[in-house]
N, C-alpha and C positions, 0 to 999 in steps of 0.2 A: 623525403619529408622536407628539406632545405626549398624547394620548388615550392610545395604546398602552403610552408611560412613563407617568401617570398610574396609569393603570389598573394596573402590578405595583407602584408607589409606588419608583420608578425617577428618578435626575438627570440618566442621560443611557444611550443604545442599549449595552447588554451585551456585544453577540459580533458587531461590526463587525468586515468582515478586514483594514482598513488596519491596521497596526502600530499601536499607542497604548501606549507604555510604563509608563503607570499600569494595564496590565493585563499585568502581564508575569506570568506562573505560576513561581514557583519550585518546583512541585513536579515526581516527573515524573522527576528529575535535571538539572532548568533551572537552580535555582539553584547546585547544583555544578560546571556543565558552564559556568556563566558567571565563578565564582570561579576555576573553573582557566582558564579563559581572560584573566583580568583577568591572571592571574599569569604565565601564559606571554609575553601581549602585553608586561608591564611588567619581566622578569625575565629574558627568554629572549632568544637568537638564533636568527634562521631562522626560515622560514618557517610559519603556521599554517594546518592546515585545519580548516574546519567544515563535514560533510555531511549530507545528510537530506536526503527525499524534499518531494515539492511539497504545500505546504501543513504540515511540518512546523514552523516555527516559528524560521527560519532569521533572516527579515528583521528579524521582532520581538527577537531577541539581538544581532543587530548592532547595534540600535538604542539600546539597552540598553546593550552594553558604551559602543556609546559617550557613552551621559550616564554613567557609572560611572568614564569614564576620569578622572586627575586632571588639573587645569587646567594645568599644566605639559605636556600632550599634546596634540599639536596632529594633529588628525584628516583623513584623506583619504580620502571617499567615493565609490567607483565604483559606476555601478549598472546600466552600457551596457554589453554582451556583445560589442558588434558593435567595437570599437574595433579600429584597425589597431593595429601596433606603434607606429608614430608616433604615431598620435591620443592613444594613452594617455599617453606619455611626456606631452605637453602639456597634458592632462589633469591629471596630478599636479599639474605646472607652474603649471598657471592657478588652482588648489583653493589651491594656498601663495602665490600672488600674486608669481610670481616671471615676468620678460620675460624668452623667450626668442625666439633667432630660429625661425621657424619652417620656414626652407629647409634647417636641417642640424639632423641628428640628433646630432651629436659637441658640438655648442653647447650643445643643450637640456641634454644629460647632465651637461656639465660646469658649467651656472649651476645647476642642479637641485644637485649634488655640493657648492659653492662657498656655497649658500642652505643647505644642511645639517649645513653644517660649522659653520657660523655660531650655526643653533638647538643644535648641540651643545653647541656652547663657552659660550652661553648659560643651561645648564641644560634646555633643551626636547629631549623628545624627537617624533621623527614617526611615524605608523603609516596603512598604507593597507588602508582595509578595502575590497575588492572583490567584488561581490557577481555571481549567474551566471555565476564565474566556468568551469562545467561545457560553456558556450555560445561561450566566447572562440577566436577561433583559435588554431592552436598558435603561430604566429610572436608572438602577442600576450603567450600566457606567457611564450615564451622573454625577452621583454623584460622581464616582470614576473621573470624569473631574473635579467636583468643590471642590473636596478633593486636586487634584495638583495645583488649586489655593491658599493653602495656604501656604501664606511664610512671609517674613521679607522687609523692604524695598529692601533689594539687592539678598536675596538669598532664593529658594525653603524651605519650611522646612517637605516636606516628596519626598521620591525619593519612586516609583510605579512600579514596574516589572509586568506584565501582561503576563500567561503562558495561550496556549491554544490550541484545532488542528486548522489545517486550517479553519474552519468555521468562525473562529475569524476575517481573515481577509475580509470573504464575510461582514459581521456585520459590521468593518470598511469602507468598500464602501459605505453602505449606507447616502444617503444625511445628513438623519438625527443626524449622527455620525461624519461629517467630523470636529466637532471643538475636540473633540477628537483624531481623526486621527491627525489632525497636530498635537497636543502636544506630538507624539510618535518619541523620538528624537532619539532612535535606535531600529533595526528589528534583530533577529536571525532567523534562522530557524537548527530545528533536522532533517537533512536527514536520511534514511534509512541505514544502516551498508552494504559497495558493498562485495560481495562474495568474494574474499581476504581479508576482513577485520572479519570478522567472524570467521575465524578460530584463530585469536588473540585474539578474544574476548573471545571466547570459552577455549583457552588456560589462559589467565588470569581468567577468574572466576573460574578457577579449581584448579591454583596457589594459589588464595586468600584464597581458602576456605581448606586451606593447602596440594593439592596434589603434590607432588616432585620428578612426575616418568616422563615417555618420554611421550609426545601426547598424548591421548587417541583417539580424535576422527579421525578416517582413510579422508585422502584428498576427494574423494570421500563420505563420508557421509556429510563431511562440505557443500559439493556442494549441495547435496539435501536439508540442512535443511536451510541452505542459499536462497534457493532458494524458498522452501515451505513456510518459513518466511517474505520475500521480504523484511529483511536485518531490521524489529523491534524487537529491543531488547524483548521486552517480549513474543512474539512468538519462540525468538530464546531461552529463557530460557526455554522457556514449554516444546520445542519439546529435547532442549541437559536433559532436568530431566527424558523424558519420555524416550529418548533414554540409558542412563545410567541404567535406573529402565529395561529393555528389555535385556540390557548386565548382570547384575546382575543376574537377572530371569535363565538365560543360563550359570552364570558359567562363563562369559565371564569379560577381564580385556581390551576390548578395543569395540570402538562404529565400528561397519563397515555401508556397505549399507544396512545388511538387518535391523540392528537394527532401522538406520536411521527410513525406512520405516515404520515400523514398530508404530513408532512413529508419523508419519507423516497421518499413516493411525486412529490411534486413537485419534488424534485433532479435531476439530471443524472446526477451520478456514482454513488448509493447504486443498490446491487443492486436491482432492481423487488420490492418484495411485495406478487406479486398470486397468486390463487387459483389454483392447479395447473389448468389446463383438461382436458377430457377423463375426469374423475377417474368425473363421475357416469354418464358413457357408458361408461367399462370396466367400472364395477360392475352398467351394466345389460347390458353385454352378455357377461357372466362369468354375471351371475345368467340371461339366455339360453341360454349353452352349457348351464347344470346341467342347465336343461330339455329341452332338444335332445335332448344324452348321454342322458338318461333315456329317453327316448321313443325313441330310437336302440335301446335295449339290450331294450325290451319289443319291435320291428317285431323285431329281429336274432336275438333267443336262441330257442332250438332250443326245439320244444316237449317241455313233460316227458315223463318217461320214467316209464309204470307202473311200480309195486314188482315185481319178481322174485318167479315164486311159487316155493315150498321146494321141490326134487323129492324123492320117496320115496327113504326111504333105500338101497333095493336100488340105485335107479337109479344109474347112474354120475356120478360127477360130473365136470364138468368144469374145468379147471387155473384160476384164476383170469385173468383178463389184466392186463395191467399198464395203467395208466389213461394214458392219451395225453398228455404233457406241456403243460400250457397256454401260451400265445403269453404273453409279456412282455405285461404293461401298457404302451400309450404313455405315453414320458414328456411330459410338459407341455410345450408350449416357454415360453421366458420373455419375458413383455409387454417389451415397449418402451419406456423409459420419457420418451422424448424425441418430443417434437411436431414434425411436420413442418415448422413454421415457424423452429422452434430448431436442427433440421440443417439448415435453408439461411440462419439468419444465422451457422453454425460456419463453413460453407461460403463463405459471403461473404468473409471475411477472407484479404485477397492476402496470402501468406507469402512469395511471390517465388519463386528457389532454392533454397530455405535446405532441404536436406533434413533437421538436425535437427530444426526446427522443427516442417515437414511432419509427419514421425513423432510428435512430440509431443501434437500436437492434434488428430491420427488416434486417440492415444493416450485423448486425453481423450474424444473423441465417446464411442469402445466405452464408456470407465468410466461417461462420463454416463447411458450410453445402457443399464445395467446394474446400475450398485449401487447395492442400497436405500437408503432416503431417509436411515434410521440412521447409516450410515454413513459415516465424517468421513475429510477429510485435512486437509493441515497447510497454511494459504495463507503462502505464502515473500513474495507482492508482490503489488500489484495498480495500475496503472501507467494513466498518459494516453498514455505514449508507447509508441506501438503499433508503432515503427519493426521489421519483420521481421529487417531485419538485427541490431541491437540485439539483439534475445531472443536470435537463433542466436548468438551472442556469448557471451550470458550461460548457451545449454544448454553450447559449446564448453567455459566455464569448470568448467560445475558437472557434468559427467561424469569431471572428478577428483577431485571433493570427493563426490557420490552414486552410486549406481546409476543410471543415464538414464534405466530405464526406468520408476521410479519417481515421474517429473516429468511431468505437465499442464498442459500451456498451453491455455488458453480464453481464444478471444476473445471478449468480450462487445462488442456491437452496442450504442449509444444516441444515437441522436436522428441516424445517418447515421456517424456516427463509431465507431472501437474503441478497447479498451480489455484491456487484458491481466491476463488472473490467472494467475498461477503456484504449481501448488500441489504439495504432496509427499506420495505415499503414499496408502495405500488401509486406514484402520484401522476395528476393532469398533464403536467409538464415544470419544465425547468424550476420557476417561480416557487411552484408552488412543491418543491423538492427541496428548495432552498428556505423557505420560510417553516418545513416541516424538520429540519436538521437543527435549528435554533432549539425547538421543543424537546428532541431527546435531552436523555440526561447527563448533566455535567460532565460525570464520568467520559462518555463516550465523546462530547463536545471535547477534550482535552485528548484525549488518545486515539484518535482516527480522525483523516482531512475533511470527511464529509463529503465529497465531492459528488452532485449528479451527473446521473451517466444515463440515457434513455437507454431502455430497451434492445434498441435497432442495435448500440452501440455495443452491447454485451453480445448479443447475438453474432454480431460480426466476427466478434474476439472468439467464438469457437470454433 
């Protein structure tokens, strides 16, 4: 590794995924999204949420606000999903150094209550930031509900930051959660990094981690890994280290397209880019038919017909005939644009019951299996958690907000495992992909990057 930093003239490894706070990107909306959080935490009552998808950038702001918090705040880190109601209670507990008993829950609350009252009247305040909170049982928030009960005649005495992916806010729909829901007096969300914005990012982690030369990575490579990432940070560090480690390998002091690839082809989770298969067997067997068809139409057509001689004009002539209507041209049928290998990893992926689902990605086979490569739609998601019930969930939701049958779910197959894209809509091209994502609704506009993807490009990813 010492070679490797060396050789970009590097102090220390660029796009490591553990959080390091000395690479925190304030662009993006991070640095806003962390000032309103600084403020809500130190200003506000009730409860905060922070959401975003895996690998958005979740851990690394937590980590952040809390070096930003002021010394007068005394901080409480959760990072365990699994916690009972009770575990967490003592959990807090043990984070503040405070003995409780641990056979009664009515104890803990109230030395917890009696310890906070204390850092109050002291000037201190307390905040618990809890992390996967998306993963927690519900009895465990309801506790984290009757933890934001505690306060003073007039004022809270702990402020609650709740980090999680989207799942968190399905959990919050539910009936049995909405006295929780209300106490959430402000929502963020971590969008996805858009492809302009990647190549800044890409540029500052390489700044921080002391490089002092021009660019490395070529506009073009930004594009692709931009793209094969869909704009989350920890994807975009795997694929800029693997790229770098591919430029090194060669002797090379800058990233282009093949390295990109290169990289992109050695991930797990980026769409495959590899070479359409079959392409140069339909062209040879297209340029066959012409052959065929031809040599068809010389065995098949009728032999000519001599010219009609004139008959004398005395002679009678006879009424013209009307010439026999010719048979319709067959029409062409249309190629298939899906490999037999690709409908039976569609086909691999157990949907369960879920008959939304079902339909959906019956939905998508035909589109795949159909529209030219030009051809874009809008990608809403694209997700590790392949859970069948989940997506029927999420079609349930979103046949209020679209048309259903506008919606594509593909599963994509890698390494034994699925993986979910959801996409929207059958458009001309690029343009006009992007002018039709403006139109969805709000909702969706805020919680998915929107990105078009042609056809060809999803296809490839199976």
């Amino acid at each position: 590794m010492s070679l490797y930093l060396e050789h970009f003239g590097l102090k220390e490894a660029p796009f490591r995924i553990t959080p390091h706070t000395d690479f925190f990107f304030d662009g993006a909306d991070r640095g806003a999204t962390l000032e309103a959080l600084l403020y809500a935490t130190l200003h506000e009552e009730g409860i905060v949420k922070v959401v975003g998808e895996v690998g958005s950038g979740k851990t690394m702001l937590c980590r952040v606000l809390i070096e930003r918090l002021p010394a007068h705040v005394e901080t409480v880190y959760l990072a365990n999903p699994s916690f009972t109601r009770d575990e967490i209670l003592h959990a807090v507990a043990e984070e503040l150094d405070i003995e409780v008993p641990r056979e009664r829950v009515t104890g803990a609350l109230n030395a917890l209550h009696d310890r906070l009252i204390e850092s109050y009247g002291g000037g201190r305040r307390t905040v618990i930031l809890i992390d996967e909170a998306h993963a927690m049982p519900e009895e465990t928030l309801e506790q984290v509900r009757l933890l934001s009960n505690l306060e003073t005649s007039r004022h809270k005495l702990l402020q609650i930051v709740l980090f999680g992916q989207p799942e968190l806010d399905e959990v919050l729909a539910l009936a049995s959660m909405r006295q929780l829901k209300d106490r959430i007096t402000h929502s963020f969300r971590m969008r996805p990094l858009q492809a302009a914005e990647v190549g800044t990012y890409l540029s500052f982690r390489m700044r921080a981690a002391g490089y002092r030369g021009p660019d490395i990575f070529a506009p073009a490579a930004v594009t692709l890994i931009a793209r094969a990432a869909g704009g989350l940070s920890r994807r975009i560090n795997i694929l800029a280290d693997k790229s770098l480690l591919s430029a090194y390998s060669e002797g090379a002091h800058g990233v282009g397209v093949r390295q990109a690839r290169a990289a992109i082809a050695d991930s797990e989770f980026a769409p495959r880019w590899r070479a359409p298969r079959g392409r140069l067997a339909f062209a040879a067997a297209a340029a066959a038919g012409v052959l065929l068809g031809a040599g068809a139409y010389w065995l098949l057509a009728p032999a000519p017909v001599p010219p009609r001689v004139q008959a004398p004009a005395s002679a009678p002539v006879a009424p013209p005939q009307a010439a026999a209507p010719s048979a319709p041209a067959p029409q062409p049928q249309p190629q298939p644009l899906l490999e037999r290998e690709q409908m039976l990893r569609l086909a691999g992926y157990d949907a369960g019951r879920n008959r939304l689902l079902h339909a959906r990605i019956e939905a998508a086979r035909d589109k795949l299996d159909s529209a030219p490569d030009a051809r874009h739609s809008i990608e809403l998601y694209f997700t590790d958690n392949s859970d069948p019930d989940r997506v029927e969930r999420f079609l349930m939701r979103a046949r209020d907000l679209v048309p259903l049958e506008n919606l594509y779910i593909v599963p994509v197959e890698s390494g034994g495992r699925y993986r979910i894209w959801a996409l929207y809509g059958d458009f001309a091209g690029e343009p006009e992909a992007q002018q039709a994502a403006k139109r969805l609704p709000p909702k969706y506009q805020q919680a998915f990057p929107l990105v078009p993807r042609s056809f060809a490009e999803v296809r490839r990813a199976l």
